[in-house]
N, C-alpha and C positions, 0 to 999 in steps of 0.2 A: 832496597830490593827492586825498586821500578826502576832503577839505571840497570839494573843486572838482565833483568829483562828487557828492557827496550835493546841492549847491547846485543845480547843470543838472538832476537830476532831476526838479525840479518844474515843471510849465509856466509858473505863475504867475513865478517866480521867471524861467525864458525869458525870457515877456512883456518881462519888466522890464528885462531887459539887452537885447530885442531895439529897446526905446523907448531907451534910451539911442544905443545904436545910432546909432539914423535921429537922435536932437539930444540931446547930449551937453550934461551938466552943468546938469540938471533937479533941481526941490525936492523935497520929500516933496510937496506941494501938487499939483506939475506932474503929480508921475506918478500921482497919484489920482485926477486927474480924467481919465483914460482906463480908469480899473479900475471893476471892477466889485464892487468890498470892502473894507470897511472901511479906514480909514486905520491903525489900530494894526495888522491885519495885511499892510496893505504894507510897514511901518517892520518890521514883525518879519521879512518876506522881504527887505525893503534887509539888516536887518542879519546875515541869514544869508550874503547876495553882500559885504556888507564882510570878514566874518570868513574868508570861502574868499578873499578877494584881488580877487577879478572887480569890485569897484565899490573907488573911493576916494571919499573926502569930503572936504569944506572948509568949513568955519563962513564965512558970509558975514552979519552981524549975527547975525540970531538964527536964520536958518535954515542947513541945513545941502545943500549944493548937488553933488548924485550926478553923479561919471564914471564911466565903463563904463573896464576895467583889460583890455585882451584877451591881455595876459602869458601868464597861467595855460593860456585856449585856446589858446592857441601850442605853448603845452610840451605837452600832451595830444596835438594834430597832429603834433609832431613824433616825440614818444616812442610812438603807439599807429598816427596815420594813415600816417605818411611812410613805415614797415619793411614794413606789409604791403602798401601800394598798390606797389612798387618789385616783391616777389614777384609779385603780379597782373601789372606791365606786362611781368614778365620773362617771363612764362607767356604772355602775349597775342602777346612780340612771337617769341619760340617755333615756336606756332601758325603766326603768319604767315607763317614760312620754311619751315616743315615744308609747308603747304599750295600755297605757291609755288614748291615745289620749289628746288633748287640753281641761284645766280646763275652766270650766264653770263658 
């Protein structure tokens, strides 16, 4: 889970998963040509999102052709987002009977 995160930290590296995203199963080529740097530092942020899990590869002749992996966000959603937003709705929905006073 610390490669998953030290990976989202960075925007560029976002960027990259959020171009996958919107079309899935882009070259090194494809996704350079919406960046704005270098190509050996895309390939070295591809291969930071390979090693945390978030992107897979596949050789297709000689190039190698990036999908976006949304696994790893999932497991972060469910282990970080899902326990405390449940407290929040428990506290929201609380509120709203406290302020509505007792059902009739």
């Amino acid at each position: 889970m610390h490669d998953v995160f030290r990976a989202l930290a960075d925007p560029i590296r976002r960027e990259l998963l959020d171009m996958l995203y919107k079309k899935d199963g882009q070259s090194l080529g494809q996704l350079c040509g919406s960046m704005s740097i270098r190509r050996q530092s895309v390939s070295q942020h591809l291969e930071i999102l390979e090693e945390a899990n978030l992107i897979v590869t596949l050789k297709r002749g000689r190039e190698k052709i990036h999908y976006l992996n949304p696994a790893p966000i999932h497991e972060i959603s469910e282990r970080w987002l899902k326990k405390y937003e449940r407290k929040r709705l428990q506290a929201l929905q609380e509120l709203k009977e406290s302020l509505e006073g007792p059902k009739k």
